[in-house]
C-alpha positions in Angstrom: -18.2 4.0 32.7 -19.8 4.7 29.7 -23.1 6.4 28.9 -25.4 6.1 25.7 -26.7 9.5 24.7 -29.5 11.3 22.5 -29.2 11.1 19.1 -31.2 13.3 16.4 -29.4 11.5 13.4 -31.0 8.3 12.1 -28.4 5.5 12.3 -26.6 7.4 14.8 -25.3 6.3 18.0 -23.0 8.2 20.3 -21.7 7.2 23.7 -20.3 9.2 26.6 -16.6 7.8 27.9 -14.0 8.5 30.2 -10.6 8.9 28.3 -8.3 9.2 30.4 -5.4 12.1 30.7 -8.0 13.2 27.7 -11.0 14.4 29.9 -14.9 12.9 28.5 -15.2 11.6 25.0 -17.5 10.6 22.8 -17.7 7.9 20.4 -20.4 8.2 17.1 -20.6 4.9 15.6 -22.7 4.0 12.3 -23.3 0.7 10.7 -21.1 0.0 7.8 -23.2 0.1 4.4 -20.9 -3.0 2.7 -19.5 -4.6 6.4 -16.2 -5.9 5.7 -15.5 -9.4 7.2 -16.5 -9.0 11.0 -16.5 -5.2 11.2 -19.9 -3.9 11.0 -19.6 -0.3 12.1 -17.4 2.7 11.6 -16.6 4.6 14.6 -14.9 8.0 15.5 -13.8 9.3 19.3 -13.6 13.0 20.0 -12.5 14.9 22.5 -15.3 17.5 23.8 -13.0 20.2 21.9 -13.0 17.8 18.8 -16.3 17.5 18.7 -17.2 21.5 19.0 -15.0 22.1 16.0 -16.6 19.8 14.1 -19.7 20.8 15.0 -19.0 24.3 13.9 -18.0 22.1 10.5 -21.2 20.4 10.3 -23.1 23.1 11.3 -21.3 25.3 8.2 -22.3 22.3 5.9 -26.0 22.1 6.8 -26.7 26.3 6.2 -24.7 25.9 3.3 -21.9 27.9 4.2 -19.0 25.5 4.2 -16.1 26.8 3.0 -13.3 24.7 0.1 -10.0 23.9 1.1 -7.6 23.3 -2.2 -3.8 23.9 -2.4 -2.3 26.2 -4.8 0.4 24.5 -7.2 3.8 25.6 -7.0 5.0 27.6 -10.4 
């Protein structure tokens, strides 16, 4: 079964699921700027260990303390 949840993003929506062997999910879906033929929304599933790395991401981004990744070219 599925549950909506709380969302303190505008245009955000994000829904509790089962996910099998996976444990609890959770799916943020957004409305597509420029839909493309009948898909109107992006969506992305995480795991509840997913979603507190990329929380920790996010949370780098917003205080402005995100860190570059680049690859270094072989000589």
């Amino acid at each position: 079964m599925a549950t909506d949840l709380k969302s303190h993003a505008q245009g955000v929506s994000l829904t509790r699921f089962a996910n099998g062997g996976q444990g609890t999910s959770v799916q943020v879906t957004m409305r597509k700027e420029r839909p493309v033929g009948t898909e109107f929304f992006d969506h992305l599933q995480l795991t509840r260990a997913q979603a507190a790395a990329l929380s920790a991401d996010l949370l780098d981004f917003a205080q402005g303390r995100e860190v570059e990744e680049f690859e270094m070219e072989e000589v």
